[in-house]
TIROFI-513524 format. One record per residue (C-alpha): residue in three letters; x, y, z. Coordinates in steps of 0.2 Angstrom, whole numbers, padded with zeros to 4 digits, always signed. Layout:
N
ALAXYZ ...
! end
This chain:
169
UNK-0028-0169-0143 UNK-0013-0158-0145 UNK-0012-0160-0164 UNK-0033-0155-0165 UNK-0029-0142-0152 UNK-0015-0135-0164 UNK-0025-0137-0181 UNK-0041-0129-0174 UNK-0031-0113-0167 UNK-0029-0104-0180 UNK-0047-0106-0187 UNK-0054-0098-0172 UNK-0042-0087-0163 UNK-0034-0077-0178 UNK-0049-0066-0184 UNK-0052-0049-0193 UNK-0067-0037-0191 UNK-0070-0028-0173 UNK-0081-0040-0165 UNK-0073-0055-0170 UNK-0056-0047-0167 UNK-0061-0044-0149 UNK-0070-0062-0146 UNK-0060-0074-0155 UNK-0045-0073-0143 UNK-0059-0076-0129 UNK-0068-0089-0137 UNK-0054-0098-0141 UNK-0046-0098-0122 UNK-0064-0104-0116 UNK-0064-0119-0130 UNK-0048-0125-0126 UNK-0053-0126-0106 UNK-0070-0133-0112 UNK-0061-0147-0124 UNK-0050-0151-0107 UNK-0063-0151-0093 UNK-0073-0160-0108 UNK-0062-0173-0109 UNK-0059-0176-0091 UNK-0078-0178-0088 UNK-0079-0189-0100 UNK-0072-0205-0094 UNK-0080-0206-0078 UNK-0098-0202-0089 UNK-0094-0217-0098 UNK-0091-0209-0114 UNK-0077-0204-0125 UNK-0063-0193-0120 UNK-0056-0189-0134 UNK-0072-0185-0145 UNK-0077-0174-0129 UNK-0062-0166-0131 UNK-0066-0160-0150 UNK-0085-0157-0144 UNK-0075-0143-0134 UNK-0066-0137-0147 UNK-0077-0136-0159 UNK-0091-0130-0148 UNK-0089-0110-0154 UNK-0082-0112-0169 UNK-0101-0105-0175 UNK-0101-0091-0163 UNK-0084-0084-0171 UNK-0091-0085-0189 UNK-0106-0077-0182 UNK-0096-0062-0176 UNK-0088-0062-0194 UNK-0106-0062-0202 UNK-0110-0046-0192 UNK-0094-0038-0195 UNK-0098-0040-0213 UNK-0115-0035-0213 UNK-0116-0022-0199 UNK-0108-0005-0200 UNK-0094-0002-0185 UNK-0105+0010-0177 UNK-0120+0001-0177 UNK-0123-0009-0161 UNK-0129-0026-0159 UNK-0146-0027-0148 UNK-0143-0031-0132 UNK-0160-0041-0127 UNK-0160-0056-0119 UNK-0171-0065-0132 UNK-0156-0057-0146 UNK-0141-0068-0137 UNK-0151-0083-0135 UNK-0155-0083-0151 UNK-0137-0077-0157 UNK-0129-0092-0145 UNK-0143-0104-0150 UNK-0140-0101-0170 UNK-0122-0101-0168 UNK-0119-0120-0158 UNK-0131-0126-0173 UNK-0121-0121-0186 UNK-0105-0125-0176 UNK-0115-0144-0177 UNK-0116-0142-0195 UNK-0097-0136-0196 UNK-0091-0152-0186 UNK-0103-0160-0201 UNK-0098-0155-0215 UNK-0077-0157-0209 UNK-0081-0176-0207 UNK-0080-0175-0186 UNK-0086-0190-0178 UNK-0107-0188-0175 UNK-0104-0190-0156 UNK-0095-0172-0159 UNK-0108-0165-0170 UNK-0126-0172-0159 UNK-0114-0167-0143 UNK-0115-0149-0148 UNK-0132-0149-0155 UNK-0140-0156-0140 UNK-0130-0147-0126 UNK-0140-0139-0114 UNK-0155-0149-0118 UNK-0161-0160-0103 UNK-0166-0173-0112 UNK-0148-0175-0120 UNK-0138-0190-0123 UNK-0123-0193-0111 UNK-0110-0184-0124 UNK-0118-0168-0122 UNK-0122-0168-0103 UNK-0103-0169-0104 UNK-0103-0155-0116 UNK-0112-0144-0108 UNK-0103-0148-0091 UNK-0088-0144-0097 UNK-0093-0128-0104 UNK-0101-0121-0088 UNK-0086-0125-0077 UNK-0075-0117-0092 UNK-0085-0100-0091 UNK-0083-0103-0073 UNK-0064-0103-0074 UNK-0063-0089-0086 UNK-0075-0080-0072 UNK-0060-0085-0059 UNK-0045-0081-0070 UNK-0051-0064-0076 UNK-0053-0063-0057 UNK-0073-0058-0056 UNK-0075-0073-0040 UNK-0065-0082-0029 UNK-0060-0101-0033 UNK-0071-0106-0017 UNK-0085-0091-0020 UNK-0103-0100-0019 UNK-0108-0092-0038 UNK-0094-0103-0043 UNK-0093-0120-0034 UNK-0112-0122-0027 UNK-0120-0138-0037 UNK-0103-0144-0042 UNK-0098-0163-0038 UNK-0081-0168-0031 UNK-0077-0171-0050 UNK-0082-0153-0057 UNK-0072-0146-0044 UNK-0057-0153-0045 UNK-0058-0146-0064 UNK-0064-0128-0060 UNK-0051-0128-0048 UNK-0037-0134-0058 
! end
């Protein structure tokens, strides 16, 4: 986990262009609590730690070359819509093609269909994981950046004992 956690750092956390400048560091301190909450999930959901933890990893690898695209396309003082349809689609695009990244770099498919189906309700147990360890990540980041409390009902309401133990880590 530690050597994935050292190879992947770079890729996503050292960026150029204004918005991916900005979000990279972000992303890349969300991914690395998602990867670990991931991976704590994953035993007691019966699947594997350790491809959960590169799910989490690899999870906004999409967004961050999303950000680059724009930076590249968009002019600096041009703002990016700010709908809610816009950043659905832009967060919905972005785990796709972080899917087709984990694809195309020869991750395990559990890492790949885990990020693809994430948020679905239908999903296999790998993304349920996923998508787990990416809310109680957020959550976190929400804590740290101090926005709630560690006990505040936003953050622990519809938690189990499990999920809490790892928001409140």
């Amino acid at each position: 986990m530690l050597l994935a956690r050292v190879a992947l750092r770079p890729i996503i956390s050292m960026q150029t262009g204004r918005l991916a400048k900005r979000a990279a560091p972000l992303l890349w301190q969300q991914s690395a609590k998602c990867a670990l909450a991931a991976s704590m999930l994953a035993p007691g959901m019966r699947t594997n730690a350790f491809e959960a933890y590169l799910a989490g990893l690899m999870a906004n690898v999409g967004l961050v070359v999303a950000f680059r695209l724009i930076d590249q396309v968009c002019p600096e003082d041009e703002a990016l819509p700010q709908s809610e349809e816009f950043i659905a689609a832009l967060f919905a695009q972005a785990r796709v093609l972080s899917a087709r990244i984990t694809e195309l770099w020869e991750f395990p498919d559990a890492v790949s269909g885990a990020i693809e189906h994430a948020g679905r309700a239908d999903a296999p147990v790998p993304a349920l994981v996923l998508a787990l360890a990416d809310r109680l990540s957020k959550l976190r980041m929400l804590v740290d950046a101090f926005k709630f409390e560690p006990g505040d009902p936003f953050v622990v309401n519809g938690l189990d004992k499990a999920a809490l133990a790892i928001v409140r880590r």
